[in-house]
Every structure is written in C-alpha cells, then in structure tokens.
N, C-alpha and C positions, 0 to 999 in steps of 0.2 A: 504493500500500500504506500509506503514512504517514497519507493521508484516512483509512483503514479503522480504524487503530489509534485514531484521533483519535475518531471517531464509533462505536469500540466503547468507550473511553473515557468516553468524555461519556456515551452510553446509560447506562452503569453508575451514575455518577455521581448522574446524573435518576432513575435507579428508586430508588437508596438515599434520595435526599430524598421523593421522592414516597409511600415506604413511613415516615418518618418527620414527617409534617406532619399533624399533629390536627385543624386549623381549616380549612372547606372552602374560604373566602375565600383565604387562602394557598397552600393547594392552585393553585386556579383561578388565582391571579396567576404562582406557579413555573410551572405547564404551559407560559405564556402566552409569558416570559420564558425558560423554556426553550428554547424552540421559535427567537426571534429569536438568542438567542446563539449558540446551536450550528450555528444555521446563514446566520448571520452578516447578517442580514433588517434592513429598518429597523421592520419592527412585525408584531405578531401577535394576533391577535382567539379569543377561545373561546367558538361559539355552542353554549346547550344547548336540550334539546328543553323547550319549556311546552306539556306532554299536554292541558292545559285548553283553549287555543287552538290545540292541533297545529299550531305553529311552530314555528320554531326562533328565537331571542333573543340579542343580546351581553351574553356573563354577565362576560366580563374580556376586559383587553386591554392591551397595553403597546405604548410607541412611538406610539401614534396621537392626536391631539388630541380635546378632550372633544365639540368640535361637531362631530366626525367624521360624517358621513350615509353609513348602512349601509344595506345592502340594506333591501327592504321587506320583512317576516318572512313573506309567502308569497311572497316569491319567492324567498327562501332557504331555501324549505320546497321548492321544486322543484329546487331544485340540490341539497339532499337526494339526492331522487330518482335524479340523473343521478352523482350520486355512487356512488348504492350498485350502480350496475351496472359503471360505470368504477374506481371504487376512487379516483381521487382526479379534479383537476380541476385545467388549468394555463392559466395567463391570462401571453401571455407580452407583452402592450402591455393591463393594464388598462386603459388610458383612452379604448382605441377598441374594444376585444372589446365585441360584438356579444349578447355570454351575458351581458354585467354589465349593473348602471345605475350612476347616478350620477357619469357620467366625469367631470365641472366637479370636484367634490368631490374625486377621486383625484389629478386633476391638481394643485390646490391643497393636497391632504395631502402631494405629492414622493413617491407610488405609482406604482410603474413598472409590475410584474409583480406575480404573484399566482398560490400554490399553495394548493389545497383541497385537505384529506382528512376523512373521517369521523372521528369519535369512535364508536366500536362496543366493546361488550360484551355476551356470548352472542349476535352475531347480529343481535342490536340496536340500531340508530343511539340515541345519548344524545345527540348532538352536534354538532360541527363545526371544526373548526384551521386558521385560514388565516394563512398569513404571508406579507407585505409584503414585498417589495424597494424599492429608493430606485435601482434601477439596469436598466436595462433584463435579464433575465433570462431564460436558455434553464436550466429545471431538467432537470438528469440524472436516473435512474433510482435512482442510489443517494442524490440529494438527498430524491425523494421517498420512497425507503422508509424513510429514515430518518425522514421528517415522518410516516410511515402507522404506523410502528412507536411512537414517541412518542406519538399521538395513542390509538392501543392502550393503550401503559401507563396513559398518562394517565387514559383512563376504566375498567381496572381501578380507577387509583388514587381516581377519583372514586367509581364505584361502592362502595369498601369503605370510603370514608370514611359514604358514606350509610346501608351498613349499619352502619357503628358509631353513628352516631348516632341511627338509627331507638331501635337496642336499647337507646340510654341512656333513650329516649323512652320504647318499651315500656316499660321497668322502671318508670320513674318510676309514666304509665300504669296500672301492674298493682298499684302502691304505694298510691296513691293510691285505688283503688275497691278493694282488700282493707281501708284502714282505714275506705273510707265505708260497706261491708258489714256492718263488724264494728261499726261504731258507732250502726248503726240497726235497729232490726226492725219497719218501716214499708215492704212488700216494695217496693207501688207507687213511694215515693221513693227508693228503693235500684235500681229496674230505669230509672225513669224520667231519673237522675243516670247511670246506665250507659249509657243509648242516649245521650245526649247526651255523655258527657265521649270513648265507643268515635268517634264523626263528629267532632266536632273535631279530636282526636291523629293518627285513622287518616286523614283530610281525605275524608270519605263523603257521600255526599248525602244519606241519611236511614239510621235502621235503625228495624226495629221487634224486640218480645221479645212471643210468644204460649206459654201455659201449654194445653197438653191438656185437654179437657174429655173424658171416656172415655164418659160417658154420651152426651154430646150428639155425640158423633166429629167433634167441632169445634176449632180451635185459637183460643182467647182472648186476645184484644189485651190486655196489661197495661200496656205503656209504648210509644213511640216520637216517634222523634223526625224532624221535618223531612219528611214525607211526608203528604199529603193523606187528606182522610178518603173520598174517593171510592176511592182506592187502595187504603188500610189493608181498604176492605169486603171485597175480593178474596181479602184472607189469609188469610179463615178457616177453609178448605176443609183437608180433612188427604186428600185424592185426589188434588193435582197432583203429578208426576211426584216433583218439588225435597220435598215436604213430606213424602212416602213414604219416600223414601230417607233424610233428617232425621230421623225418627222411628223409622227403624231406626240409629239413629246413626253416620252416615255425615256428613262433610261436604261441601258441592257450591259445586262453584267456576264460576260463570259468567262469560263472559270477555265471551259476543257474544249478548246478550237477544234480539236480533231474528233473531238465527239460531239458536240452541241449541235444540234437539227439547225438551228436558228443560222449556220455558217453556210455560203453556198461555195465560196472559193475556199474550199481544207486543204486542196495540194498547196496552192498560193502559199497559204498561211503557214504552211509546213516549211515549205523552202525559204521565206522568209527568215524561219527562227521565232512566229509567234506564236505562243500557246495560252495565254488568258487577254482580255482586252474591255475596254468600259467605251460605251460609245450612250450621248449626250447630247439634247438639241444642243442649239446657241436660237436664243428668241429676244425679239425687238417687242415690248408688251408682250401682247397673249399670241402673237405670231412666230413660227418653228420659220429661222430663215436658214439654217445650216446645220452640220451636225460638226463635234469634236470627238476626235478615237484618240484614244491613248493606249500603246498596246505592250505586252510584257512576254517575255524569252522563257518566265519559269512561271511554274501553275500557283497561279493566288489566288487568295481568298479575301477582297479589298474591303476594308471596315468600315461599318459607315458613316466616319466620321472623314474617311479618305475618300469617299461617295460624295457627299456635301460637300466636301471643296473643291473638286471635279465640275460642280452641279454649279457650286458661285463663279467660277472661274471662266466656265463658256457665257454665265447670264450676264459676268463684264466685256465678255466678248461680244455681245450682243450691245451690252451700252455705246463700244466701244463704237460701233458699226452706226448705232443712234445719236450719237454726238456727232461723226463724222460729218452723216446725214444735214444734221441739224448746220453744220457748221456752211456746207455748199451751199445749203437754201437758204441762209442766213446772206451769202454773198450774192447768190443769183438775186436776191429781193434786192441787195444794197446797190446792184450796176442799174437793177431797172426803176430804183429813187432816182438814182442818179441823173439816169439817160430822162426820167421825167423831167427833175426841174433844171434840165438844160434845154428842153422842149419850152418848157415857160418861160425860162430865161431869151428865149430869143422874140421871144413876142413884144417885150420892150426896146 
C-alpha cells in the first residue's frame, strides 16, 4: 500500500510539472528523468515518431552515455509495432534477448533489463519510453503501469505543448501575410509570397492558388509553389470530384491520394510525390472565386486548428483579390471625374 501512495504521489507531482513546462526541450528531458526517478532505473530514453522517414528517433534521454548505440530506427519502428498490440515490452536480460541488438553496447552501458511502452495520444503512437535498469530486473505489473501511464501523460503533455506552439506559429503566420496583403496590390506577388510562406510554416510539399474563369469553366493557375508544371496542367479542370465540392465551398481533406475515391489523377499524384493534400475555396463575400491546394509527400492527419488557418488564409486571399478590385475601380471612377470636369472646364 505504501508503493501505491508513493506512485500516486509522484504521478501527481509529474503531471503538475508536465502541465507547467513551456519549452519542449524540457518537457522531453523531465518525461525522461521522470521516468528513471520514480522508478528508480539507471537510465531512460524518449523515442518520437519522424513521419518523414516513418521511424521512430532518440529525441532525449538521461542516464545513458552520449556514444550510447541504439536500436536501428527500423527496427525500432517494428517494436512499434509489437508494442501496440502488447501495450508494453519487457526485456528482463537485455544483453542476451533475442528481440534487441546491440548487446556488446548494453553490456558496456551496465544495462541489465529493459521496459518498453508507447507514447500514445488519441490512438496514436507519437512515441516510445524505455527505461534502463543497472540491475538484473523482473518488472511487476504495477511497475509497468505506472511507466504506460506516465508515458500517457507524457504525450498529452507533448502533444499540447505542440499545439501551443503551432498556434504561436499560426499567428505569427497569419500576421505576417495580412501585413504583406495589405501592403501590396500586385495580386500575383501577394498569392505567389502566400503559397510559399503557407509550405514553409505548415512544412507542405507544394500548394498551388487557381482563380475561376466562369466563361472558360476552367480554374486558372495564378501562383504556386514547389510542384511541377506537368502537375500544375492537371489542375485546371473544375469537374474533378475535390474541385466540385471547392467550388461549392466546402473544404476537403485528403489523408490517402492513392486510395480516396474523391482523386481522379492517383498516377499524377503518385509521381509527383503527393500522398495527403487540403484543398479550400478563396471567396470574395459569399462568392467561391478560386480554390487553394496545399499538398504533403507523407500521410497526415491535419488538426483542426491547422484547418482554420488554411481556411483564414485563402479568405485573405480572397480580400486580397477585393481590395485589388476595389483599388482599379476606385481609379477607373477617379480618370472618369477627371475627364468630366475637364468637359466643364472647357465650357468657360
């Protein structure tokens, strides 16, 4: 019973710092050091997931030496795997288990045993938590749920550090192309500064931004950025499924190019290198006058807090287009004052 109070303790403890740490470097170092303390381990490692190379990576770690040799990142991508169907993973002689590599190395760190568990949030591995012993080790039941449970907060706690930070980003992001909006009315270098600064921040693989042609029932390429011009040809069509629904202003979120019914070019898309993509009116008022793609190389899952800034971003595109507007017929009206009272001017 004294363990229980000790380890409902300490839990407590861990989530109050974890809910109080801004920087994600520190973050990742507490989880880390958490994890060895409380349960009295001689080191602890935190792999997270890199979507780009769908691995998994040592992002922090305490206790272990810097020329530490860690798994090879797929084959720590395959303990993944066997993780998420056993829930955690126990190595109770790492240096001869048969599931690891690198025993010379373990043996040389004074690693005895070894407990895995996931880092998961909604369902979804982010992660990895393992911690070392220096002593040969039989883990109980309430050792590991106490590592499965930490490893949980944990990646809440990573996860909402990431949302705070995206959102500092958006803003920045949304700061930044409202004042490059408002300080140019040059539409092309205004949409073509947009698709470039939306891939950089949102880290996309290309976007492009096409304006409605009503006569021609075509959509016109005005800017994009990072996508070929064999590609770009494909987009002009306003009949594929994604460009239909766009143009009734709707926005469409695609996760899996090469599966999604809603794709009509999937070779295109394939050889380009695209496999998720967000496509987005751009509207003047309650009028859909173009759509915005922004498209991505590795399969996501975009939040929607990364949806709405997507969603503001084309409706400044849209302003952008209605100031322009406004700016031309503000001059056409100013030459035909003009040309008037020079008309009356000559009457005297």
């Amino acid at each position: 019973m004294p363990r229980e109070i000790d380890y409902f303790k300490t839990f407590c403890k861990i989530s109050k710092a974890f809910g109080t740490t801004a920087k994600q470097d520190e973050l990742l170092k507490l989880i880390v050091d958490s994890a060895v303390e409380s349960m009295n381990g001689k080191a602890a490692c935190l792999f997270l997931a890199d979507e780009r190379q769908n691995v998994f990576v040592p992002t922090a770690q305490s206790g272990l030496s810097k020329n530490y040799l860690h798994a090879n990142p797929m084959k720590a991508r395959r303990i993944v795997t066997a993780l998420e169907g056993n829930g955690y993973l126990d190595f109770t002689d790492a240096t001869t288990d048969p599931r690891l590599e690198n025993h010379d190395a373990k043996k040389a760190e004074g690693i005895a045993s070894l407990l895995t568990v996931p880092v998961r949030v909604s369902n979804r591995t982010i992660g990895v938590l393992s911690l070392y012993t220096g002593s040969r080790r039989e883990f109980n039941p309430e050792e590991i749920e106490f590592l499965q449970a930490l490893a949980d907060q944990g990646g809440i706690a990573i996860e909402n550090n990431r949302l705070y930070q995206r959102m500092q980003k958006n803003a920045m992001l949304f700061l930044d192309l409202a004042s490059n909006i408002n300080s140019s009315l040059e539409i092309k270098e205004v949409f073509k500064n947009l698709t470039e600064i939306i891939c950089y921040n949102l880290d996309m693989r290309g976007a492009a931004i096409r304006l409605l042609d009503e006569d021609q029932n075509e959509l016109n390429l005005v800017a994009s950025y990072g996508l070929s011009q064999g590609f770009l040809e494909k987009g002009r069509v306003t009949t594929t499924e994604t460009a239909k629904l766009a143009l009734k202003g709707e926005t469409i979120v695609i996760s899996d190019a090469s599966a999604d019914h809603r794709i009509t070019f999937k070779k295109a898309m394939k050889a380009e290198g695209i496999v998720s993509m967000i496509v987005t009116p751009i509207m003047v008022r309650d009028k859909v006058i173009g759509t915005l793609r922004l498209y991505s190389e590795i399969k996501r899952e975009f939040p929607d807090d990364v949806l709405l800034m997507v969603k503001a971003l084309a409706h400044q595109g849209g302003l952008a287009i209605q100031n322009a507007s406004m700016y031309l017929k503000l001059q056409e009206d100013k030459k035909s004052l003009e040309e008037d009272i020079w008309s009356y001017r000559s009457w005297f």
